[in-house]
N, CA, C and O atoms as a Tripos MOL2 file, in Angstrom:
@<TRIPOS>MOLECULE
protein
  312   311    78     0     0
PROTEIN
NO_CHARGES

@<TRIPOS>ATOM
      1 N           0.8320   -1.1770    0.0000 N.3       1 UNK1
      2 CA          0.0000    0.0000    0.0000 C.3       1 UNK1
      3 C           0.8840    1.2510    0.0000 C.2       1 UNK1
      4 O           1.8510    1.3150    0.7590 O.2       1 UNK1
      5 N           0.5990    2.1500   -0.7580 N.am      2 UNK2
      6 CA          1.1870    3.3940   -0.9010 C.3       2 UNK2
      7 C           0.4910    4.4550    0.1490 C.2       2 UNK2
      8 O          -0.5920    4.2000    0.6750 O.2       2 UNK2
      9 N           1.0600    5.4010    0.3450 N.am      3 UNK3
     10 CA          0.8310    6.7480    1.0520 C.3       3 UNK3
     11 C           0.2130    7.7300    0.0540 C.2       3 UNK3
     12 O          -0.9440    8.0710   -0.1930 O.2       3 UNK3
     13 N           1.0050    7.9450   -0.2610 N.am      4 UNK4
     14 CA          1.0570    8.7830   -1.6080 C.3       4 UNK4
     15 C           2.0260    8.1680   -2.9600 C.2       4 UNK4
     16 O           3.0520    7.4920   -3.0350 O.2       4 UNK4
     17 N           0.9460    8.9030   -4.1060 N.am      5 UNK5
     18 CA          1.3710    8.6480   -5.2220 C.3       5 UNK5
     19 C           2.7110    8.9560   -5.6560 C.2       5 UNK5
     20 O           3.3070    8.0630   -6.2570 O.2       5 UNK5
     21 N           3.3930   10.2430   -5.4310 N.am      6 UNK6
     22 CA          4.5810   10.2290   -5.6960 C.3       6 UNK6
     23 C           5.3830   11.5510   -4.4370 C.2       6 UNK6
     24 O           5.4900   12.7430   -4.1520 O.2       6 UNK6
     25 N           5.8400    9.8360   -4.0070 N.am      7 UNK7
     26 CA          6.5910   10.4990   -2.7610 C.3       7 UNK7
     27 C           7.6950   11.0090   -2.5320 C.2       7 UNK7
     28 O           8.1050   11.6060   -1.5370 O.2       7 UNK7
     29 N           8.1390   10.7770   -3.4170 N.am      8 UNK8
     30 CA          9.5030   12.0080   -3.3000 C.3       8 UNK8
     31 C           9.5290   13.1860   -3.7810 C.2       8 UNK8
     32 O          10.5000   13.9290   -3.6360 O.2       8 UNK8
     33 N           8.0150   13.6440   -4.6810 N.am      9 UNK9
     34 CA          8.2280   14.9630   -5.2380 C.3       9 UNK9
     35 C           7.5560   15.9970   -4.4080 C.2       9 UNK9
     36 O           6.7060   15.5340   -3.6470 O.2       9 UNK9
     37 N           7.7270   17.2830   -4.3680 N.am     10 UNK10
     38 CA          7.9440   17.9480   -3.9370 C.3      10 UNK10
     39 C           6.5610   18.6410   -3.4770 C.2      10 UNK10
     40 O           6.7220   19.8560   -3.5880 O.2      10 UNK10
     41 N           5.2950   18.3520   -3.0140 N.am     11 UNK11
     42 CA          4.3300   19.3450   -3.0660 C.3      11 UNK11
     43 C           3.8980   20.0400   -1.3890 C.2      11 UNK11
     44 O           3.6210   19.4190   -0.3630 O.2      11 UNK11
     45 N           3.9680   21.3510   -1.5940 N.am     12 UNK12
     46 CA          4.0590   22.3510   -0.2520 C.3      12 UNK12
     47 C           2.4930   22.0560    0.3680 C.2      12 UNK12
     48 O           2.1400   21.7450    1.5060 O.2      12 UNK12
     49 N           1.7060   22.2940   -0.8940 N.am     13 UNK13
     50 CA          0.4210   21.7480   -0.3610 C.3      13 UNK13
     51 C          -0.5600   20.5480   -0.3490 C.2      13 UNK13
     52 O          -1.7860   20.4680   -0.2680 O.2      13 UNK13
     53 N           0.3950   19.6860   -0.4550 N.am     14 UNK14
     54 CA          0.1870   17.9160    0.1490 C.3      14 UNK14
     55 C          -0.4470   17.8990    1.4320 C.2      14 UNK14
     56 O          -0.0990   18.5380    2.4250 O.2      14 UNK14
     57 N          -1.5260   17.0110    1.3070 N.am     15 UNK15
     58 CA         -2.2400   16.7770    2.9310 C.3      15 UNK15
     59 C          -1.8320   15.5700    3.3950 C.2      15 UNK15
     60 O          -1.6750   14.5120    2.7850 O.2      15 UNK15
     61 N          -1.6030   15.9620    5.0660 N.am     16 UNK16
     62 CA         -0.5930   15.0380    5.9290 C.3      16 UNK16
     63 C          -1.6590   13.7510    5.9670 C.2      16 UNK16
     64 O          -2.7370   13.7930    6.5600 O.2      16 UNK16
     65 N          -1.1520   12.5890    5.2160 N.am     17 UNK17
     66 CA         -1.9250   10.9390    5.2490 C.3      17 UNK17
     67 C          -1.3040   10.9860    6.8400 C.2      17 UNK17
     68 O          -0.6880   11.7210    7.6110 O.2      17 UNK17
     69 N          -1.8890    9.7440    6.7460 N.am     18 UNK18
     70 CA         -1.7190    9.0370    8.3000 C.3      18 UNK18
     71 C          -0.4090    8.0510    8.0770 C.2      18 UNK18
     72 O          -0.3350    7.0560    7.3550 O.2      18 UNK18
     73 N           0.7880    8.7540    9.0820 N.am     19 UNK19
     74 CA          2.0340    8.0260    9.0170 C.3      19 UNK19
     75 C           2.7760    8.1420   10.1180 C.2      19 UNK19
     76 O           2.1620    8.7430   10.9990 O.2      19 UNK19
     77 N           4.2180    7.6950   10.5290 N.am     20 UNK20
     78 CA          4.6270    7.4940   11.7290 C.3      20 UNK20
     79 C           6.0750    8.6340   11.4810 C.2      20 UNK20
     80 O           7.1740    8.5850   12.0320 O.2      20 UNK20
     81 N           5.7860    9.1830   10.9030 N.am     21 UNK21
     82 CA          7.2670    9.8730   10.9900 C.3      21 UNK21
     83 C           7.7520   10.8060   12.3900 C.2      21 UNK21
     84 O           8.9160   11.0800   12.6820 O.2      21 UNK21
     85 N           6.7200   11.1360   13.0270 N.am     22 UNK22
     86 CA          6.9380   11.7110   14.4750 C.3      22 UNK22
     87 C           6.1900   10.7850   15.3800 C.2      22 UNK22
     88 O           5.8220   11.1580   16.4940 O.2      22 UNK22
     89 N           5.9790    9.6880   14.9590 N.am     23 UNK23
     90 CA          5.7930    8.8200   16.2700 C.3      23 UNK23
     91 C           4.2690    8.3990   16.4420 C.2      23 UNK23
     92 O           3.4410    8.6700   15.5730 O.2      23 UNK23
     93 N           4.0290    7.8930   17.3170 N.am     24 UNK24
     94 CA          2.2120    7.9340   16.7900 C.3      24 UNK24
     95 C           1.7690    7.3770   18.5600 C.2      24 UNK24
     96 O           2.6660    6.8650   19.2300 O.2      24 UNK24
     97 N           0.6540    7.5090   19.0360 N.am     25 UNK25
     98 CA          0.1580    7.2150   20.3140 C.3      25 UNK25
     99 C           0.4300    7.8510   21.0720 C.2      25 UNK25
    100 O           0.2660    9.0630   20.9310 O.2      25 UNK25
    101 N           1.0900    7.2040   22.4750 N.am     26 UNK26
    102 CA          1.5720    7.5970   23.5430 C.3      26 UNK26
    103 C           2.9520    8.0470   23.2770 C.2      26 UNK26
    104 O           3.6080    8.6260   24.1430 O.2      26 UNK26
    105 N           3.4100    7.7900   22.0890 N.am     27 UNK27
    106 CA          4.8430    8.2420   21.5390 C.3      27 UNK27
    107 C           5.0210    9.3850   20.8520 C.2      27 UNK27
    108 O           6.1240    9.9300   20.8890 O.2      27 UNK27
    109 N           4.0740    9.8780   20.1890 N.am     28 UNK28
    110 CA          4.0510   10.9970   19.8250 C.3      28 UNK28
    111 C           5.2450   12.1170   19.6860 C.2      28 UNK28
    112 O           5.8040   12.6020   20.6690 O.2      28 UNK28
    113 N           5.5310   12.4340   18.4350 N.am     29 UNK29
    114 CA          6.9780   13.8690   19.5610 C.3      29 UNK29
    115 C           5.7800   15.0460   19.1640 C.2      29 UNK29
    116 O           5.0460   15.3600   18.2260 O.2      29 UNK29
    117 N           6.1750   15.5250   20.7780 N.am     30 UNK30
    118 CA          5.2030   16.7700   21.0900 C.3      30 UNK30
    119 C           5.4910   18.3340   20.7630 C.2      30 UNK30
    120 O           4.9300   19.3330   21.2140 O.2      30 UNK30
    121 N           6.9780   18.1630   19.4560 N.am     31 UNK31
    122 CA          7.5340   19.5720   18.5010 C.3      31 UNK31
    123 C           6.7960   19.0120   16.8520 C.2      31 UNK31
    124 O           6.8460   19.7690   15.8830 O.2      31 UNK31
    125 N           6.2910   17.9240   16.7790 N.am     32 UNK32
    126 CA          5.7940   17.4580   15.1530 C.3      32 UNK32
    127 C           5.8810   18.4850   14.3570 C.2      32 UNK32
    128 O           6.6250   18.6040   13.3840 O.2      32 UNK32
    129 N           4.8140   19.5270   14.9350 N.am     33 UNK33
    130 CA          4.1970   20.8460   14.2780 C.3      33 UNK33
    131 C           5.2030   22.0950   14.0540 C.2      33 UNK33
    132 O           4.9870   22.9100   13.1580 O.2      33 UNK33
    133 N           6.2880   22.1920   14.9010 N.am     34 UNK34
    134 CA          6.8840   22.7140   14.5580 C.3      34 UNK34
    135 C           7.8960   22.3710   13.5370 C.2      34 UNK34
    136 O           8.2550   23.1410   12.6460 O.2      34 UNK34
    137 N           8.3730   21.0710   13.7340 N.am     35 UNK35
    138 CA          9.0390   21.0580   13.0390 C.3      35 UNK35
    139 C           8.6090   20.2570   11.2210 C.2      35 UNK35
    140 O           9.3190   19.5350   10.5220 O.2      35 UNK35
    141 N           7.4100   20.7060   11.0050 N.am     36 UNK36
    142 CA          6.8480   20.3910   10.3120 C.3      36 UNK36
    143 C           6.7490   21.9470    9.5820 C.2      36 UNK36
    144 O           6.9230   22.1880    8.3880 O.2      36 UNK36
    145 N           6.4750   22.7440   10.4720 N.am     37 UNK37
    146 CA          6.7150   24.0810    9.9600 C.3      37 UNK37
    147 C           7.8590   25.0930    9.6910 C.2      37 UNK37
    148 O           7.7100   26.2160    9.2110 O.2      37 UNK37
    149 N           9.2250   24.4190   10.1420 N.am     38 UNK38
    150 CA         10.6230   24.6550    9.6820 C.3      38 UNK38
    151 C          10.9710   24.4360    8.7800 C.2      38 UNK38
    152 O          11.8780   25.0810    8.2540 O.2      38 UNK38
    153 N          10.1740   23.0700    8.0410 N.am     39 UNK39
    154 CA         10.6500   22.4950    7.0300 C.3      39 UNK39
    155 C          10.3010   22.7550    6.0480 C.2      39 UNK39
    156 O          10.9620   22.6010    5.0210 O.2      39 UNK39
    157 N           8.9610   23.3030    6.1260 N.am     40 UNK40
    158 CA          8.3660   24.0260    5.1370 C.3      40 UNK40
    159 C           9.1080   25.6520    4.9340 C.2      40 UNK40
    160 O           9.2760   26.2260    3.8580 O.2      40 UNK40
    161 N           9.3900   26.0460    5.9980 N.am     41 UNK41
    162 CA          9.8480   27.3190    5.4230 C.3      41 UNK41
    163 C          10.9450   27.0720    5.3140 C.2      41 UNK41
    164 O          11.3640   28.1900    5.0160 O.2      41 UNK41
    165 N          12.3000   26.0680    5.3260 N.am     42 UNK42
    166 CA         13.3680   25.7600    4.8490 C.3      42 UNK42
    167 C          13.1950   25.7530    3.3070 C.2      42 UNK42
    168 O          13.7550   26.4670    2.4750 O.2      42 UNK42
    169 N          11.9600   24.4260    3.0740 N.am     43 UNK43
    170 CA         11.8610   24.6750    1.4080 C.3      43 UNK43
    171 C          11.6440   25.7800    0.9590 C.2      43 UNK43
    172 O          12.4490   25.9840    0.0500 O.2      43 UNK43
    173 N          11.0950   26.4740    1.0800 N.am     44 UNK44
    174 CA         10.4340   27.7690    0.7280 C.3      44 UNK44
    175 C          11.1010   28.6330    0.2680 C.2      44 UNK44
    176 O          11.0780   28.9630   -0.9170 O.2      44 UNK44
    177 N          12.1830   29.4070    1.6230 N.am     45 UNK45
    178 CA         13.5610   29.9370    1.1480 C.3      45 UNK45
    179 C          14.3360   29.3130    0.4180 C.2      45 UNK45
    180 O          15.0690   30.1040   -0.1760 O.2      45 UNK45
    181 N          14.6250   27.8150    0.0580 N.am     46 UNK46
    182 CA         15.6050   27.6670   -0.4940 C.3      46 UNK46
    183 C          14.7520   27.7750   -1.9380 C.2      46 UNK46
    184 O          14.9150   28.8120   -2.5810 O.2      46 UNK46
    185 N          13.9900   26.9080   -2.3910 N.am     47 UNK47
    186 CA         13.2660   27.8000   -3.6690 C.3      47 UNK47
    187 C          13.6780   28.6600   -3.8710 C.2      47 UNK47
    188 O          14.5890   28.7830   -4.6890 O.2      47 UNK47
    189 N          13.0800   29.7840   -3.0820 N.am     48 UNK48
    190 CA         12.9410   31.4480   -3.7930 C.3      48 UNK48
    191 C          14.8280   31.5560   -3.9890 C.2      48 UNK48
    192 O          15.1680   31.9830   -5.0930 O.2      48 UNK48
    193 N          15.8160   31.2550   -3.1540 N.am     49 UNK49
    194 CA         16.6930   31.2850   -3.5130 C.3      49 UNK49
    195 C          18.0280   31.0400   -4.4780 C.2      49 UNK49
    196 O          18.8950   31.8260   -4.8610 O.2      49 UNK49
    197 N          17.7930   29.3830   -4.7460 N.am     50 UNK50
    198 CA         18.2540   28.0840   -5.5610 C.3      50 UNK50
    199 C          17.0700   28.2000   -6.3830 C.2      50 UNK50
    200 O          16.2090   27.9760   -5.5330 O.2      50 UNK50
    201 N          16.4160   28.4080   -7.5160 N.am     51 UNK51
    202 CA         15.2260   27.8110   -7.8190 C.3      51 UNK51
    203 C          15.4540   26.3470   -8.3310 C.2      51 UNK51
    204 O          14.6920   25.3920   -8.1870 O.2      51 UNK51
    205 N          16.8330   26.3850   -9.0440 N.am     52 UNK52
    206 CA         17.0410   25.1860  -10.0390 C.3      52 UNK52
    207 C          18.2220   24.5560   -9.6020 C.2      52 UNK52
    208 O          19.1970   25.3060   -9.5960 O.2      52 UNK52
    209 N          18.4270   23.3750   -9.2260 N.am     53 UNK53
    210 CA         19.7210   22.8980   -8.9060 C.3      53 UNK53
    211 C          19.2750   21.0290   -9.1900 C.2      53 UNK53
    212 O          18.2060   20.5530   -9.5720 O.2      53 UNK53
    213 N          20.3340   20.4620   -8.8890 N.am     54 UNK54
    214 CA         20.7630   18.7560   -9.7640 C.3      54 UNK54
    215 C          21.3460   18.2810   -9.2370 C.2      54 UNK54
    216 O          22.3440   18.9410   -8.9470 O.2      54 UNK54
    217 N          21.3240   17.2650   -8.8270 N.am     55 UNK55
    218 CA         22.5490   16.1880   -8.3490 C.3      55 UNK55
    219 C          23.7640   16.3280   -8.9710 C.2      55 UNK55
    220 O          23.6400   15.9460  -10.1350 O.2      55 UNK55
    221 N          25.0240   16.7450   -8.7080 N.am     56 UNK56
    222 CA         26.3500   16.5220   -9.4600 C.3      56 UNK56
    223 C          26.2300   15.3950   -9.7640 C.2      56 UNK56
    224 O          25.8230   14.4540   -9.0830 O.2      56 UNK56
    225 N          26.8180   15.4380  -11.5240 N.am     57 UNK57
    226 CA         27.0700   13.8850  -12.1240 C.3      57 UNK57
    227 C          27.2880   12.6870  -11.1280 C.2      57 UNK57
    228 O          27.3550   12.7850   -9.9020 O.2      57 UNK57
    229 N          27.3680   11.7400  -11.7460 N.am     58 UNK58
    230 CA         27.7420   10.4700  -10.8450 C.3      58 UNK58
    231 C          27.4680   10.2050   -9.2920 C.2      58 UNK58
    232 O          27.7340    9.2280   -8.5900 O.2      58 UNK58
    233 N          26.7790   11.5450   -8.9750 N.am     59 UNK59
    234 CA         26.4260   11.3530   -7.3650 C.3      59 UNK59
    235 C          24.6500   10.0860   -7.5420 C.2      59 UNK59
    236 O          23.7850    9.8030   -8.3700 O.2      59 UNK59
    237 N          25.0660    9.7510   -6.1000 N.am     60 UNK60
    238 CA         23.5160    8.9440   -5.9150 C.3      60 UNK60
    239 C          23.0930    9.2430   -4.5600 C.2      60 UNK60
    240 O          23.8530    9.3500   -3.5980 O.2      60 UNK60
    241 N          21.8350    9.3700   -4.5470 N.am     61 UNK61
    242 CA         21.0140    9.3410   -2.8330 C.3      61 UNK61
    243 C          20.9320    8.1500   -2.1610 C.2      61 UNK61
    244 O          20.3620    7.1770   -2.6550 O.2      61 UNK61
    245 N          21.3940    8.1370   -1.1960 N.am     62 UNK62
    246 CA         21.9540    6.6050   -0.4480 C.3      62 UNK62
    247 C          21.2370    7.0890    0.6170 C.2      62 UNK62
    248 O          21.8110    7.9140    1.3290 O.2      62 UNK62
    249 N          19.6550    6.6370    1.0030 N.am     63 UNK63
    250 CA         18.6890    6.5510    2.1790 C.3      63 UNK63
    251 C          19.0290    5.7190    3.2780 C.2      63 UNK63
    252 O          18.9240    4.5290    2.9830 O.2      63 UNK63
    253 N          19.4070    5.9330    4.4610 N.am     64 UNK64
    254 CA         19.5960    5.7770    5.7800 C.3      64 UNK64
    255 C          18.6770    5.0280    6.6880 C.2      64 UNK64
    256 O          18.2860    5.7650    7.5920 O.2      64 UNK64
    257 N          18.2080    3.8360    6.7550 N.am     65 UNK65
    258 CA         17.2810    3.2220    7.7780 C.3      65 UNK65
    259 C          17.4060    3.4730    9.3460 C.2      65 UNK65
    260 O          18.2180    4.2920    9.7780 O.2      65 UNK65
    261 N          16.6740    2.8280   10.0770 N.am     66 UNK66
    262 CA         17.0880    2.8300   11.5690 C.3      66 UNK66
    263 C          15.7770    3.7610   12.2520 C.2      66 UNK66
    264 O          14.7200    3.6920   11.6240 O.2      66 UNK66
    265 N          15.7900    4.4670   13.2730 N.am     67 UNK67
    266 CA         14.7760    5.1880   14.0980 C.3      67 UNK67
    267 C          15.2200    6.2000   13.5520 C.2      67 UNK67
    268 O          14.2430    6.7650   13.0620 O.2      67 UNK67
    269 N          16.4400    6.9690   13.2710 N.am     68 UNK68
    270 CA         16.9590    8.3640   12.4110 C.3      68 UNK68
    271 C          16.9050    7.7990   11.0490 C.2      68 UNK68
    272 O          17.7590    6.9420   10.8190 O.2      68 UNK68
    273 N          16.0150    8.1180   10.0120 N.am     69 UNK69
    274 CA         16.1240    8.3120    8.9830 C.3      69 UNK69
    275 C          17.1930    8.9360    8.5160 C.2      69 UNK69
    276 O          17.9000    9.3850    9.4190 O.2      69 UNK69
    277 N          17.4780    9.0830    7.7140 N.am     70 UNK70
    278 CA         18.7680   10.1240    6.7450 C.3      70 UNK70
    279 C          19.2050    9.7000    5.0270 C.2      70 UNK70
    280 O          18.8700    8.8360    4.2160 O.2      70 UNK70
    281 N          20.0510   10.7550    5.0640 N.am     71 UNK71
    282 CA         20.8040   10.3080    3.8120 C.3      71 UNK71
    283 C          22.4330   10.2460    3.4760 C.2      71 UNK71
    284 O          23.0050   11.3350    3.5230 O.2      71 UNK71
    285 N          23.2440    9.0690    3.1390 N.am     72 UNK72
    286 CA         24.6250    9.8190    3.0950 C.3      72 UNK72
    287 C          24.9280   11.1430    2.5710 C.2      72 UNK72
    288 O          24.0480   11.6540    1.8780 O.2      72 UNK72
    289 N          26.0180   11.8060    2.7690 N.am     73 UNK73
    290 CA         26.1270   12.6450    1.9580 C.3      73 UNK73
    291 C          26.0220   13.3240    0.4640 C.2      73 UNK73
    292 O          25.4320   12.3590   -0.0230 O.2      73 UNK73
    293 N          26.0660   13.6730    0.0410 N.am     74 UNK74
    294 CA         25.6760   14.0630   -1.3740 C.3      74 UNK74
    295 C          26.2070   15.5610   -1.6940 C.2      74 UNK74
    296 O          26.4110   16.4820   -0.9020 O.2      74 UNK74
    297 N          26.4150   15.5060   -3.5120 N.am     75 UNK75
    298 CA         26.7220   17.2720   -3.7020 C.3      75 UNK75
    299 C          25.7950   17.5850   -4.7380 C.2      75 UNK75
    300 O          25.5670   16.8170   -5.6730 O.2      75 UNK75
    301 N          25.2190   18.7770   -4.5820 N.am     76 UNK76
    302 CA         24.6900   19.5900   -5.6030 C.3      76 UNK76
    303 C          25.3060   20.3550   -6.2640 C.2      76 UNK76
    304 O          26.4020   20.8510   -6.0060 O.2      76 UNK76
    305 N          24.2940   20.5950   -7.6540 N.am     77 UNK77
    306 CA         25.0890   21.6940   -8.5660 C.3      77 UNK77
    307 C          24.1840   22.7940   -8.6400 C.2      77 UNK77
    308 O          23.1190   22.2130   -8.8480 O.2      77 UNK77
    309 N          23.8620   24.3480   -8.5910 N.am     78 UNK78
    310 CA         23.5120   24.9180   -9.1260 C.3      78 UNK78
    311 C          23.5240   26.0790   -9.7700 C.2      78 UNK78
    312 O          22.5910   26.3830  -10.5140 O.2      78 UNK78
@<TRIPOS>BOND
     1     1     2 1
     2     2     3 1
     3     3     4 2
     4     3     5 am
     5     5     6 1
     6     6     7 1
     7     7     8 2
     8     7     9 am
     9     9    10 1
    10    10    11 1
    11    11    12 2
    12    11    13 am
    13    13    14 1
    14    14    15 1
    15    15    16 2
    16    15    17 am
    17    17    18 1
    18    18    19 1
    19    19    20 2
    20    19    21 am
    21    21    22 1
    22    22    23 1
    23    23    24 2
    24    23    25 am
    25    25    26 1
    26    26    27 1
    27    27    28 2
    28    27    29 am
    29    29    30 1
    30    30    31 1
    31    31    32 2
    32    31    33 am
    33    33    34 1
    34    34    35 1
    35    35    36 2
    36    35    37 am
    37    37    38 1
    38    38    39 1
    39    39    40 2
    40    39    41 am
    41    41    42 1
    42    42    43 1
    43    43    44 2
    44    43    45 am
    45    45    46 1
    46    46    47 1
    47    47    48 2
    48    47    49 am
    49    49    50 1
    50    50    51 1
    51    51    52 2
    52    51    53 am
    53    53    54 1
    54    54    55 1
    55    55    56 2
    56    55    57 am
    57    57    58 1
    58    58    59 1
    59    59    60 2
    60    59    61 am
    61    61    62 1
    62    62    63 1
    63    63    64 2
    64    63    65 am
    65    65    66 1
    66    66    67 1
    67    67    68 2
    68    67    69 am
    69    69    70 1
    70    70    71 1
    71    71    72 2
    72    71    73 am
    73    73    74 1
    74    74    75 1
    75    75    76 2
    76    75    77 am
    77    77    78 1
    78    78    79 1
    79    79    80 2
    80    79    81 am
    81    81    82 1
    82    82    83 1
    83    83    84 2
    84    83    85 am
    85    85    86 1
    86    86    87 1
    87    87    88 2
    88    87    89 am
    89    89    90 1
    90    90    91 1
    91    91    92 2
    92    91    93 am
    93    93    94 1
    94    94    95 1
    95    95    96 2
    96    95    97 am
    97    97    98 1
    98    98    99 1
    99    99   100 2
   100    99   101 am
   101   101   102 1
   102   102   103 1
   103   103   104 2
   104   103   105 am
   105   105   106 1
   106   106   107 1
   107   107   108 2
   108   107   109 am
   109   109   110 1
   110   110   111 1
   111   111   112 2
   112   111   113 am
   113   113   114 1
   114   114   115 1
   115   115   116 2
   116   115   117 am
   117   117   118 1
   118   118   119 1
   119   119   120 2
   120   119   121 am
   121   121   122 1
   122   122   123 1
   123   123   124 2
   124   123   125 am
   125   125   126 1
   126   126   127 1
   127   127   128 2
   128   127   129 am
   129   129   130 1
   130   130   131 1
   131   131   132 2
   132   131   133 am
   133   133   134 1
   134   134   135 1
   135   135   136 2
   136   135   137 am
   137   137   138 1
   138   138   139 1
   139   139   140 2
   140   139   141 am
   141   141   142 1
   142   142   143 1
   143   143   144 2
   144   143   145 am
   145   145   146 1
   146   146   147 1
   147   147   148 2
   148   147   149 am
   149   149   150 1
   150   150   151 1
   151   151   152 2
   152   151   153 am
   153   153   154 1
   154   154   155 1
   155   155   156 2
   156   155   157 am
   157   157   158 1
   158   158   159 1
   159   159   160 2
   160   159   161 am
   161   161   162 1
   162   162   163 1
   163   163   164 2
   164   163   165 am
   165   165   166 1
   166   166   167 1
   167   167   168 2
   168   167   169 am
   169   169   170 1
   170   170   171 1
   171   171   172 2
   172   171   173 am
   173   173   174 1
   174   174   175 1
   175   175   176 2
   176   175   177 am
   177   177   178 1
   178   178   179 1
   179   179   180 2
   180   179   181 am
   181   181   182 1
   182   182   183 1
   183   183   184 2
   184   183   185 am
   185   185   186 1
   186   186   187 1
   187   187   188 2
   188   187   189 am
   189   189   190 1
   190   190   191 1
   191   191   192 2
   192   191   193 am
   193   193   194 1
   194   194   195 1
   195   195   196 2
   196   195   197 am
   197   197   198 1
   198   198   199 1
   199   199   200 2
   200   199   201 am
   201   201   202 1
   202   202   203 1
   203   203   204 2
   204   203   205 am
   205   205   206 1
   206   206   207 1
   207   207   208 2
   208   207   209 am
   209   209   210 1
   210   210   211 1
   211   211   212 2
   212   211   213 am
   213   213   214 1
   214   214   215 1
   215   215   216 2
   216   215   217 am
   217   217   218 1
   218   218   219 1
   219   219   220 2
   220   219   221 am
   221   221   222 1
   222   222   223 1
   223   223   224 2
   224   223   225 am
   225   225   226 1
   226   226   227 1
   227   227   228 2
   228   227   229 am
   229   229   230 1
   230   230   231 1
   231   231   232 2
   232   231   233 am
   233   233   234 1
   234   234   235 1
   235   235   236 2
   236   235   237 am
   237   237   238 1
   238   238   239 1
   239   239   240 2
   240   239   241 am
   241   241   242 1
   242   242   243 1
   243   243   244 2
   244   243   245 am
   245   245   246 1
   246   246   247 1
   247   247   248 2
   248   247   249 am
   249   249   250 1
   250   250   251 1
   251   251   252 2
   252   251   253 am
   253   253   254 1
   254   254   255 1
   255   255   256 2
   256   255   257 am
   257   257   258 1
   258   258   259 1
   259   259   260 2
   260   259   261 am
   261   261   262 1
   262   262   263 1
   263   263   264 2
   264   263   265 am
   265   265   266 1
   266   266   267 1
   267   267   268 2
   268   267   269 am
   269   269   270 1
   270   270   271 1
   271   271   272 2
   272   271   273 am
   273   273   274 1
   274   274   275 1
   275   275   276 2
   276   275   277 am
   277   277   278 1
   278   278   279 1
   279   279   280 2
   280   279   281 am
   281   281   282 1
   282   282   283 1
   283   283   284 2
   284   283   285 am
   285   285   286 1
   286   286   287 1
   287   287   288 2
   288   287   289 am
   289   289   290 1
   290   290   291 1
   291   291   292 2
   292   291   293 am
   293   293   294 1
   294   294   295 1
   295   295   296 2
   296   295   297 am
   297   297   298 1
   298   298   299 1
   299   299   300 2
   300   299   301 am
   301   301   302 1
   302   302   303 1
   303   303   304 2
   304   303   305 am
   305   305   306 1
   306   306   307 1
   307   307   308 2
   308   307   309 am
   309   309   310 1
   310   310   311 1
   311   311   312 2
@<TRIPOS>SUBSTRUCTURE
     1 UNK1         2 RESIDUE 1 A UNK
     2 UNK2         6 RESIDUE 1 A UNK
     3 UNK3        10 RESIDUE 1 A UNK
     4 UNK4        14 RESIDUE 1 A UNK
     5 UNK5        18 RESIDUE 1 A UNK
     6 UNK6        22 RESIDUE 1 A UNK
     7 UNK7        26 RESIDUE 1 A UNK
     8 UNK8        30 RESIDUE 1 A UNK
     9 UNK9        34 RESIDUE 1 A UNK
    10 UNK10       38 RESIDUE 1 A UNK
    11 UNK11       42 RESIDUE 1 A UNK
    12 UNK12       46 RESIDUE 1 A UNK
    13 UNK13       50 RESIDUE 1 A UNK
    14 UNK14       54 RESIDUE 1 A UNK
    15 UNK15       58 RESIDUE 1 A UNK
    16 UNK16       62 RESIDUE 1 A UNK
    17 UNK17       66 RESIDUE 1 A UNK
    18 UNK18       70 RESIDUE 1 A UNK
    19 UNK19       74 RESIDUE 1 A UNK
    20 UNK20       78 RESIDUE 1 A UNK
    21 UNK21       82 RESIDUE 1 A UNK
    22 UNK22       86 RESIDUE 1 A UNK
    23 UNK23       90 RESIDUE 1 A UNK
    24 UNK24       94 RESIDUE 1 A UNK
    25 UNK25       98 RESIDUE 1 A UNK
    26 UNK26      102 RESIDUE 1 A UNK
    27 UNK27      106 RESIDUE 1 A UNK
    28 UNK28      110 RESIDUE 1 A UNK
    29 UNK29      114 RESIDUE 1 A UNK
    30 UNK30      118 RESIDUE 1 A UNK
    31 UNK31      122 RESIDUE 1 A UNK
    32 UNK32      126 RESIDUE 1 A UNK
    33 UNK33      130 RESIDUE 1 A UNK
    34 UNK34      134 RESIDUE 1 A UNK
    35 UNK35      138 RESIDUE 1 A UNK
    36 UNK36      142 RESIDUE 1 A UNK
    37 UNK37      146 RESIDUE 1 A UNK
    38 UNK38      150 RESIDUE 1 A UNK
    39 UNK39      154 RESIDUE 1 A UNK
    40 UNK40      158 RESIDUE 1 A UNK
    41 UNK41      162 RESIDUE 1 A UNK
    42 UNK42      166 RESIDUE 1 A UNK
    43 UNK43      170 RESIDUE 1 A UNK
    44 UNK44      174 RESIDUE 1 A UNK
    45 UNK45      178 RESIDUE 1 A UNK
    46 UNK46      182 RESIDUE 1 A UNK
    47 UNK47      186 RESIDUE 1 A UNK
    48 UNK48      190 RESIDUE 1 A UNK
    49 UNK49      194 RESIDUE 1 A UNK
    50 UNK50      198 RESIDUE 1 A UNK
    51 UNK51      202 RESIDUE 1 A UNK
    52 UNK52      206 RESIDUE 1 A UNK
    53 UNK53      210 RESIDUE 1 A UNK
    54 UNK54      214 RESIDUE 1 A UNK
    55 UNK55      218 RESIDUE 1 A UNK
    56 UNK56      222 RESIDUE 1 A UNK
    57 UNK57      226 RESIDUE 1 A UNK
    58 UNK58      230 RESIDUE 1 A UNK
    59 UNK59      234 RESIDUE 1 A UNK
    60 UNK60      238 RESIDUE 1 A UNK
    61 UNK61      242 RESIDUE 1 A UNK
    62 UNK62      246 RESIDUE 1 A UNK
    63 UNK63      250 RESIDUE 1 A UNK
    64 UNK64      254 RESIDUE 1 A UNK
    65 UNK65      258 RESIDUE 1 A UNK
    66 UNK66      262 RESIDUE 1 A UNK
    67 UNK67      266 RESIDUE 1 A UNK
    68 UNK68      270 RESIDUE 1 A UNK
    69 UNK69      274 RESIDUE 1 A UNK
    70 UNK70      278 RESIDUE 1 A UNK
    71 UNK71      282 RESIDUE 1 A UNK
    72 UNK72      286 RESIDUE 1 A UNK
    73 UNK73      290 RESIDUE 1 A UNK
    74 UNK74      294 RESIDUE 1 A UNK
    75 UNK75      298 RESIDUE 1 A UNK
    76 UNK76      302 RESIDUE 1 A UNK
    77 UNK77      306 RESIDUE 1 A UNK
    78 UNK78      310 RESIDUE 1 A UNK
């Protein structure tokens, strides 16, 4: 089952499905909202700033499992 149709692209005004990325129940993290709202204005500025940028050649996104999500490092071009 999918979440969403296409989850890695980019939409500001996507509505939050039901998922565990801040925890869920009695686990809850009780900053979600904020930091749900950092991230949005992180994208935001960097848009208006970067509009257009690319993975440097030969780079790849190497996704991070575990309770910390992440990504190895990586370089951009823009």
């Amino acid at each position: 089952m999918r979440s969403y149709v296409c989850p890695f692209a980019i939409e500001m005004d996507r509505t939050i499905k039901k998922q565990v990325t801040f925890g869920a129940g009695a686990h809850i993290c009780p900053g979600q909202f904020l930091a749900r709202q950092e991230i949005k204005i992180l994208l935001e500025e960097w848009f208006a700033r970067i509009p257009s940028f690319r993975l440097e050649p030969g780079q790849d996104v190497r996704h991070l499992g575990g309770v910390t999500a992440g990504t190895e490092p990586f370089w951009l071009a823009w």
